[in-house]
C-alpha positions in Angstrom: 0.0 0.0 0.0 1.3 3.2 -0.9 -0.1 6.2 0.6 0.1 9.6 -0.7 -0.5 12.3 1.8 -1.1 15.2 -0.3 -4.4 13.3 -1.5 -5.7 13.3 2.2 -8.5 15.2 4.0 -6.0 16.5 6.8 -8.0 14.6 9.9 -7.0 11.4 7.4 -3.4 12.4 7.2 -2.9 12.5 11.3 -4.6 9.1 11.9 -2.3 7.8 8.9 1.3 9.5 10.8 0.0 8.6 14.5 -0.4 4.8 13.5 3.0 4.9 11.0 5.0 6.0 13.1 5.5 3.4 15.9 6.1 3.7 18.6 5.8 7.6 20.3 6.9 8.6 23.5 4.5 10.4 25.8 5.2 13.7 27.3 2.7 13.7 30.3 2.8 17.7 31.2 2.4 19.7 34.1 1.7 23.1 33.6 0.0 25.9 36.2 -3.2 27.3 35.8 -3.5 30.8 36.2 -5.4 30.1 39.9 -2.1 28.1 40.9 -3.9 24.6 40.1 -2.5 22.2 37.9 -3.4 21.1 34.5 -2.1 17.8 33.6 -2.2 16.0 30.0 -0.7 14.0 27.3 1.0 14.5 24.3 2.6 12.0 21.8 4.0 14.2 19.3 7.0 14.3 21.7 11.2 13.8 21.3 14.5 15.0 22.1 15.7 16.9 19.7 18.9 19.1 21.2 21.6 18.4 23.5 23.3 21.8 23.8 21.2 23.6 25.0 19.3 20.1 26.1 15.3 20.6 24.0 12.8 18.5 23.9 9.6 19.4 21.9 5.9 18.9 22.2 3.8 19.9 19.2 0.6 20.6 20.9 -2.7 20.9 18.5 -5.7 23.2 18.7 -8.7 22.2 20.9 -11.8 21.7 18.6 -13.5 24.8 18.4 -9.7 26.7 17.9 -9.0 27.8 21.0 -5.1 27.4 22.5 -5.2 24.1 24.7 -4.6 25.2 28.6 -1.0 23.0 28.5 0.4 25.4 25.9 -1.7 28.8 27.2 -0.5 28.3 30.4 3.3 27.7 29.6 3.0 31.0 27.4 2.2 32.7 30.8 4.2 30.7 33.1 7.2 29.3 31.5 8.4 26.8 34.0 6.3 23.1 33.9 7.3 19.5 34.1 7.4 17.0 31.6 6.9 13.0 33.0 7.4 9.4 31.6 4.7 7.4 32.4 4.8 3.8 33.4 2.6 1.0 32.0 0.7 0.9 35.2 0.1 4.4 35.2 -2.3 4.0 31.7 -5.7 4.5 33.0 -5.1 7.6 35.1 -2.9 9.4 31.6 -5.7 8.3 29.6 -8.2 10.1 31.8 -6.1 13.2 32.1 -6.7 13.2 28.1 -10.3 14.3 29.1 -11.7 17.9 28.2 -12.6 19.7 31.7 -14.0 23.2 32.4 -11.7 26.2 32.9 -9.6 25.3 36.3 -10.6 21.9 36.8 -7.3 20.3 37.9 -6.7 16.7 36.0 -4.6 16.2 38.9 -7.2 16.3 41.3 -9.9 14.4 39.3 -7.4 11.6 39.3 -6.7 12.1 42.4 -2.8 12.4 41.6 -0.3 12.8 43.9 2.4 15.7 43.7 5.8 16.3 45.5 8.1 19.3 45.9 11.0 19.5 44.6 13.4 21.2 45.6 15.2 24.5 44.0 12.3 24.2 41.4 9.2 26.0 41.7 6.8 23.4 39.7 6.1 20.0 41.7 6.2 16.4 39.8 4.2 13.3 40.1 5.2 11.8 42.9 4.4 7.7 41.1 6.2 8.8 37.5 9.8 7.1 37.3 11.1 10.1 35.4 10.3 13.7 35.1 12.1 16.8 33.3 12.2 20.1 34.9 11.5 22.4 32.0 11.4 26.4 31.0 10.0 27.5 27.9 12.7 27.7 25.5 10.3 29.1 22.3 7.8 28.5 20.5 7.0 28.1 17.1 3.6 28.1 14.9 3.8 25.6 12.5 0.8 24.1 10.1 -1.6 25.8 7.8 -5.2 25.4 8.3 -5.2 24.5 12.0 -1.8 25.2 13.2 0.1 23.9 16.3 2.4 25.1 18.7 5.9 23.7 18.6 6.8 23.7 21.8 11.1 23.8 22.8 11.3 23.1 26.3 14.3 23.2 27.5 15.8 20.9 30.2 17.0 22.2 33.5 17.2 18.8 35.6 15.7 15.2 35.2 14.2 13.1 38.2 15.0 9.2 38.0 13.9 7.2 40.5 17.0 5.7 42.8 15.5 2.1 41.9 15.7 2.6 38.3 19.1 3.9 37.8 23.0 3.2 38.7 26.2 4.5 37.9 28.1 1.4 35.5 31.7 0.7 36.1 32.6 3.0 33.3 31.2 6.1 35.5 28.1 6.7 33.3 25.1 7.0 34.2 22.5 3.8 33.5 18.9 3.8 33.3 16.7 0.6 34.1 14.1 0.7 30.9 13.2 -2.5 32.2 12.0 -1.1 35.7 10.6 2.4 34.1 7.8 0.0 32.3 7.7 3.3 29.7 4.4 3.7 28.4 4.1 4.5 24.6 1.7 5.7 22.2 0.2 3.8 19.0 -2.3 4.7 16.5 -6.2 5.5 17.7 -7.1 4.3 21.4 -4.3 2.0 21.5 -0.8 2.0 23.6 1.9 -0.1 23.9 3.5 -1.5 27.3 7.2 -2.1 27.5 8.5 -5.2 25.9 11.9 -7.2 25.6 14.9 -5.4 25.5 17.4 -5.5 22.8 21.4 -5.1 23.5 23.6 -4.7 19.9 26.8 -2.8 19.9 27.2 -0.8 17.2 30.2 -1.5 14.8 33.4 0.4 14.7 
């Protein structure tokens, strides 16, 4: 099957890139509401992209009726907000942070989520994720025609892992546990993938 793009109706052409490209990380996002709640949701349009200065971008879509989406509105005003890995077990609670609520209505509190402090950073994380990024709002970009997105360059100030899930290897480098992070990733429609085997390959010389 060979699919041309161009030939699409553009709601044809996401569902076509969201179940080609396989599998997408989720950036789960905490961002502050302009009454110092918490809005909370998930993105799958999501990579890193820089190391100096160390980005990571979001491409974050219009709601329906063409309004800005509270993640991105609220990281416009407020530029610091944290970015988390979920965990396979964590599934039903991201999925119901994917839900439209009214103006203020914390996802966090609906899912009855629990935060934590951390410290030298004004933004709290998810206390269950295994890993979270503490982000400032590095630019953003419109991008699209008809319904354009925001391209979102957040830019990485410190990352959380959980003690359990990394270690430092006998070469001095850090290590991260996939294996015990259980990441959580993003296929096509209402469907998700859970963490699977891993595969170890050096790469040639």
């Amino acid at each position: 099957m060979q699919i041309k793009l161009e030939e699409l109706p553009a709601p044809q052409v996401y569902f076509t890139m969201t179940q080609t490209m396989l599998p997408r990380p989720i950036a789960w996002l905490l961002t502050e509401n302009d009454d110092a709640g918490y809005n909370l949701a998930p993105f799958s349009y999501f990579n890193a992209v820089c190391s100096d200065p160390p980005l990571a971008i979001v491409s974050i879509g219009k709601q329906d009726d063409g309004r800005d989406k509270d993640s991105i509105r609220n990281i416009r005003e407020r530029h610091e907000f944290v970015i988390h890995i979920a965990s396979c077990d964590q599934l039903a609670a991201l999925n119901q942070s994917s839900a439209t609520l009214p103006p203020r209505e914390s996802e966090v509190e609906a899912s009855d989520l629990e935060l934590t402090r951390v410290p030298g950073f004004r933004m709290p994380r998810l206390a269950d994720c295994k890993i979270a990024f503490f982000c400032e709002r590095h630019d953003i970009q419109m991008i699209g025609s008809k319904k354009q997105q925001s391209l979102l360059f957040a830019e990485i100030k410190e990352i959380y892992v959980a003690d359990d899930c990394a270690e430092i290897n006998p070469q001095g480098r850090l290590k991260i546990h996939a294996d015990k992070v259980q990441p959580l990733s993003r296929l096509g429609a209402s469907e998700y993938a859970s963490f699977g085997e891993v595969l170890s390959v050096k790469r040639p010389a």
